[in-house]
C-alpha positions in Angstrom: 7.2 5.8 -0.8 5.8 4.1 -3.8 6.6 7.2 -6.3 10.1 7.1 -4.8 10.6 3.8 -5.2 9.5 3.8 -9.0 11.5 6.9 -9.8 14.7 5.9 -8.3 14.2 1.9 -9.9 17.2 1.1 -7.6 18.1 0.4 -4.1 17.9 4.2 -2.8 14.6 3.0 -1.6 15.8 1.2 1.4 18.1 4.0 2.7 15.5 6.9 1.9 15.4 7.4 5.4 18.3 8.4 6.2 18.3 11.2 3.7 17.4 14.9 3.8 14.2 15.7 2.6 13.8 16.0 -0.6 15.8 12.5 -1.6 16.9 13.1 -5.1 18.0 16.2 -6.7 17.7 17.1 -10.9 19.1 20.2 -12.7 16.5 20.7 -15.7 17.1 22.3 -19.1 14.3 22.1 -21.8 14.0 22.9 -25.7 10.1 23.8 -26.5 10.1 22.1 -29.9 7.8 23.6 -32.5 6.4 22.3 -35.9 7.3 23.6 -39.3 4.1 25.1 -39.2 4.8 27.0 -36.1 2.9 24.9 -33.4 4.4 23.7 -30.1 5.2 19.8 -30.8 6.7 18.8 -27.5 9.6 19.5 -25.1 12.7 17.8 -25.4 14.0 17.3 -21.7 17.5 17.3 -20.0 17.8 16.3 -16.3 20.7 16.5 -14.8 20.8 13.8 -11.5 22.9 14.6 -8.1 26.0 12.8 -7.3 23.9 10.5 -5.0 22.0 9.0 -7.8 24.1 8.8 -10.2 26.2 6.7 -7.9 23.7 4.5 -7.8 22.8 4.5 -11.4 26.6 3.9 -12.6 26.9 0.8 -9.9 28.3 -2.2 -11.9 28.9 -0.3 -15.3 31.6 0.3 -16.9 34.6 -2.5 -18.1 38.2 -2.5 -17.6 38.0 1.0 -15.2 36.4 2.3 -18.2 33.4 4.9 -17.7 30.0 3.5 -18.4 28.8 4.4 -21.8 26.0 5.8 -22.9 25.0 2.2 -24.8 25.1 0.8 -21.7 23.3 2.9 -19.9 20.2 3.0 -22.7 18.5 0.7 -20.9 18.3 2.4 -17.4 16.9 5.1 -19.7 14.4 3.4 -21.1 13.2 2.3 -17.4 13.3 5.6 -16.0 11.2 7.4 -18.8 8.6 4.3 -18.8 8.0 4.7 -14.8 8.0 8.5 -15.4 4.4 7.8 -17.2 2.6 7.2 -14.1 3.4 10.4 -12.7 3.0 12.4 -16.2 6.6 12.7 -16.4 6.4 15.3 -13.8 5.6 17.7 -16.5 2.5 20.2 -16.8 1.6 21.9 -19.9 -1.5 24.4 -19.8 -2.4 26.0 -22.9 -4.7 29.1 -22.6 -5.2 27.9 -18.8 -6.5 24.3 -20.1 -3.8 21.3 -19.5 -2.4 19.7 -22.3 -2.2 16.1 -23.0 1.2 14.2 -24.1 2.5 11.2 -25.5 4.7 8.7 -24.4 8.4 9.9 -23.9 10.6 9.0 -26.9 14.0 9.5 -28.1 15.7 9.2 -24.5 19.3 8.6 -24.1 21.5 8.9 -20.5 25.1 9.9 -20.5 28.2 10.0 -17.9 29.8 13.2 -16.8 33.4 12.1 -15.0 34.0 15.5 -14.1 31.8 15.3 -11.5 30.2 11.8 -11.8 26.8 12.6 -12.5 24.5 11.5 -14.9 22.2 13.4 -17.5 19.1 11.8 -18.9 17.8 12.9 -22.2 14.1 12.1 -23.3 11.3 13.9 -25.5 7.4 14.6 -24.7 5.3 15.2 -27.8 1.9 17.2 -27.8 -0.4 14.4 -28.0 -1.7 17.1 -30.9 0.8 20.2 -31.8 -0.9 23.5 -30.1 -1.0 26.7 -31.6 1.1 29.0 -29.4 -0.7 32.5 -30.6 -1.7 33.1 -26.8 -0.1 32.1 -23.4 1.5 28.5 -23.0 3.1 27.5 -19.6 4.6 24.3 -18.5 6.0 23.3 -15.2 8.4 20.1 -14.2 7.9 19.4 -10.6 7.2 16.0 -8.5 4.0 16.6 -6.7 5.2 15.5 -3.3 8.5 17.0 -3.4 10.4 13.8 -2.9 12.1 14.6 -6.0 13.3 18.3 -6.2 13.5 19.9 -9.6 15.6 23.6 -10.4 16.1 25.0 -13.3 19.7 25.0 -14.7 21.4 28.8 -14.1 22.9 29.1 -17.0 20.8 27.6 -19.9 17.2 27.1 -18.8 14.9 26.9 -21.7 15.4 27.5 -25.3 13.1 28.1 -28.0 13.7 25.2 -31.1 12.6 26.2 -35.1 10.2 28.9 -33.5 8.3 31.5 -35.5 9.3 35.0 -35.4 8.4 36.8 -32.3 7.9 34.7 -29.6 8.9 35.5 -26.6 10.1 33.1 -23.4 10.1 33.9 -19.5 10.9 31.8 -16.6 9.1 32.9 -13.8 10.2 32.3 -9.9 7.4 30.5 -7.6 6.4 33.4 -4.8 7.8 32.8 -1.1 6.3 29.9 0.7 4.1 30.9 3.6 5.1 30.1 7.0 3.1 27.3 7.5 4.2 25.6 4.4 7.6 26.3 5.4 6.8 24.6 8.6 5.5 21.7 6.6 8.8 21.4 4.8 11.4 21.8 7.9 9.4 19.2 9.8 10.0 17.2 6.3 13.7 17.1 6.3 15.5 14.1 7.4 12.3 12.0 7.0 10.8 10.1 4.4 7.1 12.0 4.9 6.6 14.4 1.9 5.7 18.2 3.1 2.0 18.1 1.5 0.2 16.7 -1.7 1.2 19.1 -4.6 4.3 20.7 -2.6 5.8 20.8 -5.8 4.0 23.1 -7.3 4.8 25.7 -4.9 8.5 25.6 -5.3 8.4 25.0 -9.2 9.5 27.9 -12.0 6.9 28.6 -14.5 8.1 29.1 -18.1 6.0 31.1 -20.5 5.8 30.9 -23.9 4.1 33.6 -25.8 4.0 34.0 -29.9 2.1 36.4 -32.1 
């Protein structure tokens, strides 16, 4: 309950049980930022929040029927990005099979779709030291727990941002679950018990970044 309660900052907490399991839902596209030297500098994130939490999110914003803006809404962003550090941002960068350290999240913004009411939070995760990208470098955005579920977006996943010529970029599915841990997740839904430490992991894409 605690990393739901930090992540969602609001007062989802107190009717977490009567949602599905997981409880919130984020649509993820990323830019892999390199350096003008051709090192990976960070990855610039955009999550894209159900309808649910947005709701909760956009509660007593806005003036005059007006849509909340995105200067009002900075300082929901700043609160989400700072609670995001205890749980590393739900971010995992391995470079050459050795995990990669990052900074602090920066640069974050959070905008207001009407079409379909949801919001969009923008934020930044530096390399705590640019890594050369001349073999394998993989990252994965997942919560741990599953009580927040991350997908990558359909359309426009990941792109590549000022890198050097040749590198190439792969998102790769997660393999099928096995039965038992699909019997851990359907005894999951409709409680507030995560399926398993690391649950997560099993359901998350991996995206591969390779340069020559």
């Amino acid at each position: 309950m605690k990393r739901l309660v930090a992540f969602l900052l609001l007062a989802c907490a107190s009717v977490a049980p009567a949602l599905a399991h997981p409880h919130v839902f984020v649509s993820v596209s990323n830019e892999v930022i390199f350096t003008p030297d051709g090192k990976v500098g960070g990855i610039r994130h955009q999550w894209k929040f159900d309808d649910m939490y947005s709701a909760f999110v956009t509660a007593n914003l806005g003036t005059d029927g007006k849509d909340p803006t995105p200067e009002q809404m900075l300082p929901i962003a700043k609160t989400n990005v700072e609670s995001l550090k205890e749980f590393d941002f739900f971010t995992f960068l391995k470079m050459n099979g050795k995990p990669v350290p990052l900074k602090d999240g920066a640069d974050y913004s959070m905008t207001y779709d009407p079409s379909d009411q949801t919001v969009t939070l923008y934020f930044t995760l530096p390399l705590e030291k640019p890594a050369p990208a001349g073999k394998f470098f993989v990252f994965q955005i997942y919560d741990p727990s599953y009580f927040v579920a991350f997908e990558m977006d359909r359309k426009d996943p990941v792109k590549l941002v000022n890198s050097p010529k040749g590198c190439s970029l792969s998102v790769n599915k997660p393999g099928a679950l096995s039965a038992a841990d699909q019997k851990k997740l359907a005894e999951s839904a409709g409680t507030n018990d995560s399926p398993g430490e690391d649950f997560g992991m099993k359901l998350a894409d991996s995206i591969i970044v390779a340069c020559p």
